[in-house]
NUSEPA-538465 format. One record per atom (N, C-alpha, C): residue number from 1; atom name; x, y, z. Coordinates in Angstrom, 1 decimal. Each point is the difference from the previous one (the first is absolute). Layout:
<pt NUM, CA, <X, Y, Z>>,
...
END
This chain:
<pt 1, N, <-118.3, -52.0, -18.1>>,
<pt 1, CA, <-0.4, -1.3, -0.6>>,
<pt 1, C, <1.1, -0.5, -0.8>>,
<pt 2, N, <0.4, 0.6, -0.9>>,
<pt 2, CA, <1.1, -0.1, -0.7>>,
<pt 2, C, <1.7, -0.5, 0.7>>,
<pt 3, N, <0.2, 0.2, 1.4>>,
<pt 3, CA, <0.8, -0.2, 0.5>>,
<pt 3, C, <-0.2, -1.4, 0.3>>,
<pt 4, N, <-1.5, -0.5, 0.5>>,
<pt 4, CA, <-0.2, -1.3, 0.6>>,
<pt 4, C, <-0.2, -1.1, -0.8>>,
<pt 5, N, <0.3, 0.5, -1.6>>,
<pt 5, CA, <-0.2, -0.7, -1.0>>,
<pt 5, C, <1.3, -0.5, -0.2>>,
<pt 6, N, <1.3, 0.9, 0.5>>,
<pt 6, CA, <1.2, -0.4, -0.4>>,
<pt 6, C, <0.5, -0.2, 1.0>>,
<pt 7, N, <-0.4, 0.0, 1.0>>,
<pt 7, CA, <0.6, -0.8, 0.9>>,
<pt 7, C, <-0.9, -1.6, 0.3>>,
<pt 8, N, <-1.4, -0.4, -0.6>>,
<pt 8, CA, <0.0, -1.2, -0.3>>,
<pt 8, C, <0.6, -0.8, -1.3>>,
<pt 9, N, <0.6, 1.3, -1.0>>,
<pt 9, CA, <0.4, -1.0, -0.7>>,
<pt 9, C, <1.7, -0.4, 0.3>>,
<pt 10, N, <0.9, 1.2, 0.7>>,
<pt 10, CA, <1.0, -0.7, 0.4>>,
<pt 10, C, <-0.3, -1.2, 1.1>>,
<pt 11, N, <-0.8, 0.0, 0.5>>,
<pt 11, CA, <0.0, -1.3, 1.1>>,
<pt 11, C, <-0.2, -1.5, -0.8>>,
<pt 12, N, <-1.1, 0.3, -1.2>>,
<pt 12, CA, <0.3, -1.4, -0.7>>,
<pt 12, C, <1.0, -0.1, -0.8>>,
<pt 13, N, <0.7, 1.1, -0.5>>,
<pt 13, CA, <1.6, -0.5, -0.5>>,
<pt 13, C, <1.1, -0.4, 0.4>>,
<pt 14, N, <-0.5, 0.1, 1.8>>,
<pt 14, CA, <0.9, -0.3, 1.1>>,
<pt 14, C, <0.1, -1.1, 0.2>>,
<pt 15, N, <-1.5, -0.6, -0.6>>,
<pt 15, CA, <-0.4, -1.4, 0.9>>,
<pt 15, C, <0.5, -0.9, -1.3>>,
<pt 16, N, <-0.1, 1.0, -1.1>>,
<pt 16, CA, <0.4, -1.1, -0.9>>,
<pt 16, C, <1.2, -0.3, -0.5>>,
<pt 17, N, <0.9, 0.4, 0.3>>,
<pt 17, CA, <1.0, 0.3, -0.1>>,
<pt 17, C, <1.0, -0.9, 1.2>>,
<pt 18, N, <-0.6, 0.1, 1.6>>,
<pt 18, CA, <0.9, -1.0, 0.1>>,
<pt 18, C, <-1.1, -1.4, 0.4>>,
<pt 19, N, <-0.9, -0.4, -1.0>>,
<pt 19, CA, <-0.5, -1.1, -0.4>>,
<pt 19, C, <1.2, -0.4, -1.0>>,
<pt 20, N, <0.0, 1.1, -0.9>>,
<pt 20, CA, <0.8, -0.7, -0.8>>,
<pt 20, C, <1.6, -0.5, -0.1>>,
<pt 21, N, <0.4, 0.7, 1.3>>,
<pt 21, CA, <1.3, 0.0, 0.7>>,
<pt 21, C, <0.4, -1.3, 0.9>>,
<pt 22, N, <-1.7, -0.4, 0.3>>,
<pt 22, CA, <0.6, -0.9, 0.9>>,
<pt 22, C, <0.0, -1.1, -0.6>>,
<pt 23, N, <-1.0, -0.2, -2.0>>,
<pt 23, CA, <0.0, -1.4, -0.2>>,
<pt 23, C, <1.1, 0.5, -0.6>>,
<pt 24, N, <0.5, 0.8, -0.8>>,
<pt 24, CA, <1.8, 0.3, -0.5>>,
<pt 24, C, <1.1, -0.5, 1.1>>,
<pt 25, N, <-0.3, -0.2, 1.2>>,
<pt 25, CA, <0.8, -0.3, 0.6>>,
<pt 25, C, <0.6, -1.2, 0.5>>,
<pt 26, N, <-1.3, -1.1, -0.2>>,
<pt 26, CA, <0.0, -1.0, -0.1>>,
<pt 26, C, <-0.1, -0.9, -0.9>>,
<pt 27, N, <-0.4, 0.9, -1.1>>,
<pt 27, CA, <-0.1, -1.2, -1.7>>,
<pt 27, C, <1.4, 0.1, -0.6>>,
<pt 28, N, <0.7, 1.8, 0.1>>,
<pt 28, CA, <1.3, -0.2, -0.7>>,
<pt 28, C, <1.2, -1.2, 0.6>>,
<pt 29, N, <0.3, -0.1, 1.3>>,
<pt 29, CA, <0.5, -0.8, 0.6>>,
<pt 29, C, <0.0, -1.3, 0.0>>,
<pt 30, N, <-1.3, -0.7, -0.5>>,
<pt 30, CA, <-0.9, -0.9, -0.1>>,
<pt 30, C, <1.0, -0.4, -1.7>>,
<pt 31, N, <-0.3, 0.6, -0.6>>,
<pt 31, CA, <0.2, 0.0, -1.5>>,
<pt 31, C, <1.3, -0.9, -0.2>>,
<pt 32, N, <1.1, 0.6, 0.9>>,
<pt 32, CA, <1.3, -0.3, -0.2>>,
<pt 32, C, <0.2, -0.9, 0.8>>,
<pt 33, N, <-0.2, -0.6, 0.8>>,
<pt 33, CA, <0.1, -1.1, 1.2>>,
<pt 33, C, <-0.1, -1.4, -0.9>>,
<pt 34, N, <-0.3, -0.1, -0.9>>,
<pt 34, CA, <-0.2, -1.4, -0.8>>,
<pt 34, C, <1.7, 0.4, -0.6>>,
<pt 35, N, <0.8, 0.7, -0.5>>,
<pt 35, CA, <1.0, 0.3, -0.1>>,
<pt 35, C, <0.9, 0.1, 0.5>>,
<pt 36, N, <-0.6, 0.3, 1.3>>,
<pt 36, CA, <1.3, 0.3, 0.7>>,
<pt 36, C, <-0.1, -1.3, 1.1>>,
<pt 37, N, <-0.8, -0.6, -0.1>>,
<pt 37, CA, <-0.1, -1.4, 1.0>>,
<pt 37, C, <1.5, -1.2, -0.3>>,
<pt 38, N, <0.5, 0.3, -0.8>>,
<pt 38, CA, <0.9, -1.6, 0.0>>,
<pt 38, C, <1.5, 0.7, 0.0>>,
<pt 39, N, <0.0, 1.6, 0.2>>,
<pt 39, CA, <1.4, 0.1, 0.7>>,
<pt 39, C, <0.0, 0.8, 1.3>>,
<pt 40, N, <-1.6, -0.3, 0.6>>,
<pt 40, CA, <-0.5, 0.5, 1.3>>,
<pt 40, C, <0.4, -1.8, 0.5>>,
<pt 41, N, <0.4, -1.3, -0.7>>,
<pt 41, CA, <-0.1, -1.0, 0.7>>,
<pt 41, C, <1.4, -0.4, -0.1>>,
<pt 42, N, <0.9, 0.8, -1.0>>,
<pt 42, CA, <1.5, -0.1, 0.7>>,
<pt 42, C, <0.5, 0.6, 1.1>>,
<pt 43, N, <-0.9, 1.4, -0.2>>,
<pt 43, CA, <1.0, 1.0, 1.0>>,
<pt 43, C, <-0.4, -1.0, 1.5>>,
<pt 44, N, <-1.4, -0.3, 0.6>>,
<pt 44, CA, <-0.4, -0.5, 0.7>>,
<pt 44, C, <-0.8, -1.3, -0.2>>,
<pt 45, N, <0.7, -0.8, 0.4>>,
<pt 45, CA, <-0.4, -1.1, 0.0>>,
<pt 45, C, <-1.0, -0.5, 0.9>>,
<pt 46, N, <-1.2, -1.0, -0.3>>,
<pt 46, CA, <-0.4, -0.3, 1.0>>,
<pt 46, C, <0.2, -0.8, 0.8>>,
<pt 47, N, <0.4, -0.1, 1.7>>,
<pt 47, CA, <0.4, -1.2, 0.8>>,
<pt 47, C, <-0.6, -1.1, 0.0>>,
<pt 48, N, <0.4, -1.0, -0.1>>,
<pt 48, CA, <-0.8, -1.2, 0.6>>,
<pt 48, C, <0.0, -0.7, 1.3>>,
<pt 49, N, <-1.2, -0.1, 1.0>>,
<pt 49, CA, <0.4, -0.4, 0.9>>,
<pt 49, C, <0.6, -1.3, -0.1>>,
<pt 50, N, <1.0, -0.5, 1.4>>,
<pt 50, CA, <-0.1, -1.2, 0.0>>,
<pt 50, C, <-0.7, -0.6, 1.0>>,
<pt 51, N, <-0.3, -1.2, -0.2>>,
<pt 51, CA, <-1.3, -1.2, 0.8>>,
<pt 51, C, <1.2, 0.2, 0.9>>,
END
């Protein structure tokens, strides 16, 4: 019994963990993008088509 207790509790520390990995993954990046946007628009500029 004791085994099945710890092996459901590593499965919800598994789940939670990369829950928390995956909004880590996307909010830290997120964060800096307002920062890093206006010399993301020298390095690359956007084209303009022409008519």
């Amino acid at each position: 019994m004791a085994s099945l207790l710890d092996l459901l509790s590593t499965l919800i520390s598994l789940a939670f963990l990369s829950i928390l990995g995956l909004v880590a993954g996307v909010a830290i990046p997120g964060m800096f993008l307002g920062a890093v946007a206006p010399w993301l628009d020298r390095l690359l500029p956007v084209s303009k088509k022409q008519p």
